[in-house]
C-alpha positions as a Markdown table, in Angstrom:
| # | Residue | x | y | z |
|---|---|---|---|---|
| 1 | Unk | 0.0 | 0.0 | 0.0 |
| 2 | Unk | 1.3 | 3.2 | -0.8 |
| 3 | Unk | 0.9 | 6.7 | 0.8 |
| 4 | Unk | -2.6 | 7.9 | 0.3 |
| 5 | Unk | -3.0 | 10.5 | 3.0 |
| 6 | Unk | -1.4 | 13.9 | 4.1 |
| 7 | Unk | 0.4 | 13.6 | 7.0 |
| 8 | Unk | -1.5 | 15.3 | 10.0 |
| 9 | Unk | -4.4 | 14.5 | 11.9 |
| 10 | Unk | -7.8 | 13.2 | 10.4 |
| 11 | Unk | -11.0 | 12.7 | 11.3 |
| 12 | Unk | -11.8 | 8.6 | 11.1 |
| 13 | Unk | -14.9 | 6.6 | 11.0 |
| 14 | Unk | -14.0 | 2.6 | 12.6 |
| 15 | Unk | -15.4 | 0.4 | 10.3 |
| 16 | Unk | -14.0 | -2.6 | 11.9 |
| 17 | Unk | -11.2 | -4.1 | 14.5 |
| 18 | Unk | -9.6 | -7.0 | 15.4 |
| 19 | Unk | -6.3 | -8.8 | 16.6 |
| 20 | Unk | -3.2 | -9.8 | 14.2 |
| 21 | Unk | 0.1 | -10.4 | 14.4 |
| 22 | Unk | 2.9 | -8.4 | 12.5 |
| 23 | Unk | 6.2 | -9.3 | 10.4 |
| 24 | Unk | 8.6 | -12.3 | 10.9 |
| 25 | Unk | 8.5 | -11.6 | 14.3 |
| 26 | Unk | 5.0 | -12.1 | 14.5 |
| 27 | Unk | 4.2 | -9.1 | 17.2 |
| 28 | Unk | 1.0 | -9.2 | 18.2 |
| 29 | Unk | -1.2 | -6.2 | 17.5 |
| 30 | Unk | -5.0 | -5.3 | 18.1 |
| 31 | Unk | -6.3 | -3.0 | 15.4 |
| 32 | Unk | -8.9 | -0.6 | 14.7 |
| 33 | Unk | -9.7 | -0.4 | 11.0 |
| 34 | Unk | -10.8 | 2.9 | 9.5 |
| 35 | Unk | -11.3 | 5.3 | 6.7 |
| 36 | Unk | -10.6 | 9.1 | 7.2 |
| 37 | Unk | -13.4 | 11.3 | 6.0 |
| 38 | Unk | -12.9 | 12.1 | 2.7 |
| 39 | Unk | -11.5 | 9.0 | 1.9 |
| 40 | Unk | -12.2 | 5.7 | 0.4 |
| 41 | Unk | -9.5 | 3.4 | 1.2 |
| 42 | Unk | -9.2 | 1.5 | 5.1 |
| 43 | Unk | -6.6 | 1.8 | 7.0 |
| 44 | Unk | -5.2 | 0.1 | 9.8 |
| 45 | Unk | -4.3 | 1.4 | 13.4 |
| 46 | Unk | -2.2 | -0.8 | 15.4 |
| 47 | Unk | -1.9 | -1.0 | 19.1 |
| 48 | Unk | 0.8 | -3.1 | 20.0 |
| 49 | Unk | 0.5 | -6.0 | 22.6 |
| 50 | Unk | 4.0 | -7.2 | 22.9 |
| 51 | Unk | 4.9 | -5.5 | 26.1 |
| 52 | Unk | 3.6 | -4.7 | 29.4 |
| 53 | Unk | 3.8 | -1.1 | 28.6 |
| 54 | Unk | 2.4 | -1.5 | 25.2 |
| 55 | Unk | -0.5 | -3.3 | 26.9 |
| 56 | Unk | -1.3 | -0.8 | 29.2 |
| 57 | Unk | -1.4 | 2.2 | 26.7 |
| 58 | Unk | -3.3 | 0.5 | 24.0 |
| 59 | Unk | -5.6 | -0.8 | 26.8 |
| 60 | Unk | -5.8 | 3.1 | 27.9 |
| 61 | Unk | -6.4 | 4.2 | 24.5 |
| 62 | Unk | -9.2 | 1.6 | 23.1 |
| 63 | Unk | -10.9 | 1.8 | 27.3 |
| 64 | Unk | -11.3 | 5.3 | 26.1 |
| 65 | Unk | -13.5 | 5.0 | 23.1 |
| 66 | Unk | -16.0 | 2.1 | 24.7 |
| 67 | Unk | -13.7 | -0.8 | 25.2 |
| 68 | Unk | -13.9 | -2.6 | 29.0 |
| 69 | Unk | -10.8 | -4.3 | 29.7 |
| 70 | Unk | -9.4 | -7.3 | 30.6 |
| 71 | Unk | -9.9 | -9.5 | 28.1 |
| 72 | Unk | -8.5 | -8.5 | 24.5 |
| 73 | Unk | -10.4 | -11.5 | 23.0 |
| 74 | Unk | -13.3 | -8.9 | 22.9 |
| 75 | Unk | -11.4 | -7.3 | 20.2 |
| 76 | Unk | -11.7 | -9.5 | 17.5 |
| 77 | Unk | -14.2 | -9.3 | 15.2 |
| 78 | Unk | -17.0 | -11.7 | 15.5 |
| 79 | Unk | -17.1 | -10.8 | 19.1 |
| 80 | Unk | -20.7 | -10.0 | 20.1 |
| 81 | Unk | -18.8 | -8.2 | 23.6 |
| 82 | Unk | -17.4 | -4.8 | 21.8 |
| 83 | Unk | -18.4 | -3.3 | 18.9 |
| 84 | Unk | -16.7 | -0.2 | 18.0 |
| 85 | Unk | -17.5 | 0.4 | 14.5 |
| 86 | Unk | -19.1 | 3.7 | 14.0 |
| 87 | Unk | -16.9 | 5.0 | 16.2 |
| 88 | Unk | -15.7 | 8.8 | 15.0 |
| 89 | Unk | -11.9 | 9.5 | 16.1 |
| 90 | Unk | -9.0 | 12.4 | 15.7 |
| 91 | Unk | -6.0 | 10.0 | 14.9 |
| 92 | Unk | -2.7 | 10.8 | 13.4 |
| 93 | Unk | -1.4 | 9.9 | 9.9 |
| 94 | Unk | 2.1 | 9.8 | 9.2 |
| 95 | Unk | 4.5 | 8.4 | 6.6 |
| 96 | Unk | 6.9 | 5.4 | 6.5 |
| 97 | Unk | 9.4 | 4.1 | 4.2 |
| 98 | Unk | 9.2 | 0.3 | 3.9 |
| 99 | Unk | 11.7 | -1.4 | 0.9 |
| 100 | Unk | 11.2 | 1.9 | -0.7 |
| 101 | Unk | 7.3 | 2.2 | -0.6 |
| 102 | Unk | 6.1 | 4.8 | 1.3 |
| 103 | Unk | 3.3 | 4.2 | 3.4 |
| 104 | Unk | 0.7 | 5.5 | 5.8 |
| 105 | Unk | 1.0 | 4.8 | 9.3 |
| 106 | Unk | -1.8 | 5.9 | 11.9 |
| 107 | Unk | -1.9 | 6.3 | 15.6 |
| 108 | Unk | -3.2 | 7.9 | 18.6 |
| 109 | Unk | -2.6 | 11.4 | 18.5 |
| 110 | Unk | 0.0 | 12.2 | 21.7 |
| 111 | Unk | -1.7 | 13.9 | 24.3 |
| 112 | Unk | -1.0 | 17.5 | 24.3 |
| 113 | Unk | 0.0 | 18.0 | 27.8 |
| 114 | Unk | 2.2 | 19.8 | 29.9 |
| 115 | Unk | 2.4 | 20.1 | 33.4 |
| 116 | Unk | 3.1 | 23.4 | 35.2 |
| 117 | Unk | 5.6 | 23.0 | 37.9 |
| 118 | Unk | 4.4 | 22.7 | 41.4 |
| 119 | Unk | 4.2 | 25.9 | 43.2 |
| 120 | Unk | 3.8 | 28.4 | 40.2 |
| 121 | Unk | 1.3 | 29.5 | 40.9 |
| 122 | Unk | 2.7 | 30.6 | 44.5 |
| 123 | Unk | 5.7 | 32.0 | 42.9 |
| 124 | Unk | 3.6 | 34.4 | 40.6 |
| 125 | Unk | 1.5 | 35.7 | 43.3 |
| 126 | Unk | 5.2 | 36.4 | 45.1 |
| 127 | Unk | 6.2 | 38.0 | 42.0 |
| 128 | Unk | 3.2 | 40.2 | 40.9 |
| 129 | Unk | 1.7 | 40.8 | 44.7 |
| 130 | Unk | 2.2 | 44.6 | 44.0 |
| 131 | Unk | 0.5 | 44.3 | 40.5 |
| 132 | Unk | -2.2 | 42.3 | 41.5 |
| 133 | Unk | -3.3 | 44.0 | 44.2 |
| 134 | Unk | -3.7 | 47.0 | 42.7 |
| 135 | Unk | -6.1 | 45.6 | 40.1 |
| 136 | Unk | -9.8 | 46.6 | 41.0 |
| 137 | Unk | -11.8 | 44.7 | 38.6 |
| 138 | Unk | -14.7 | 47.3 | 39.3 |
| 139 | Unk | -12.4 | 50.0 | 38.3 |
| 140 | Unk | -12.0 | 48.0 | 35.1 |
| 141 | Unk | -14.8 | 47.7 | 34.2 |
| 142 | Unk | -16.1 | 51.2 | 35.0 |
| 143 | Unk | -13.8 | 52.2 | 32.5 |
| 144 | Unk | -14.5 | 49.8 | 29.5 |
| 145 | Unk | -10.9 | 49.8 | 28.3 |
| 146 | Unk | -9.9 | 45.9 | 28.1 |
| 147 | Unk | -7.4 | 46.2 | 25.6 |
| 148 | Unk | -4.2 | 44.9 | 26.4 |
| 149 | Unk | -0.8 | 47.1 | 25.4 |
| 150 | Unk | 1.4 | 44.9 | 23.2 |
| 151 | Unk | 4.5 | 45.8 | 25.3 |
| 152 | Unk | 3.1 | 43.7 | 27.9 |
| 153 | Unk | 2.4 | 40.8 | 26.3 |
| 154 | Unk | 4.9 | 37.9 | 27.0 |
């Protein structure tokens, strides 16, 4: 199969899901088959069982879209137990080079967090006491100006 989507994230439609196993090593894999709107050709998603810590986050990601764990044998597909077709999902396309055929690849999209560290919010009231205590949101808003001066902007 060759490349047939932009690289990026995508809105996808499960039309189907099961278990398989992967190259010579045959690594174990539970997959989520899809097509991303717009598009005609499925796709595969694989979530990768060969590993405690591959367990756990595919078992974190598919618990999130209707799957109960423990047992992946729900996963395959003439399983009357889960059913996730129809299923609408944000996942992430993104190319590979495999004996010089590029391909799609799709996964989770990482989660987009970042953690403040602990106590910053301490530190900025230490830092800004002055400032912030002279704000009077009544006095703001008495005067209607809410525009902010680009040369404080950080």
């Amino acid at each position: 199969m060759m490349a047939l989507y932009s690289e990026g994230r995508h809105t996808c439609e499960v039309v189907g899901q099961g278990l398989d196993i992967a190259g010579k090593n045959e690594t174990p894999y539970a997959y989520l088959a899809i097509i991303p709107d717009g598009g005609v050709e499925k796709r595969r998603v694989r979530l990768w069982v060969n590993s405690p810590a591959n367990v756990k986050r595919t078992a974190h990601q598919l618990s999130m879209i209707g799957w109960k764990p423990p047992k992946l044998s729900d996963l395959e597909g003439d399983s009357p137990v889960c059913d996730l077709r129809g299923q609408r999902l944000i996942l992430e396309c993104y190319h590979d080079e495999y004996e010089s055929v590029v391909r799609d690849q799709w996964r989770f999209p990482k989660e987009d967090v970042t953690e403040a560290p602990k106590g910053l919010g301490k530190e900025l009231d230490k830092l800004y006491k002055d400032e912030l205590a002279s704000v009077s949101p009544k006095a703001e808003l008495a005067s209607g100006d809410t525009s902010t001066p680009k040369d404080d902007l950080f």
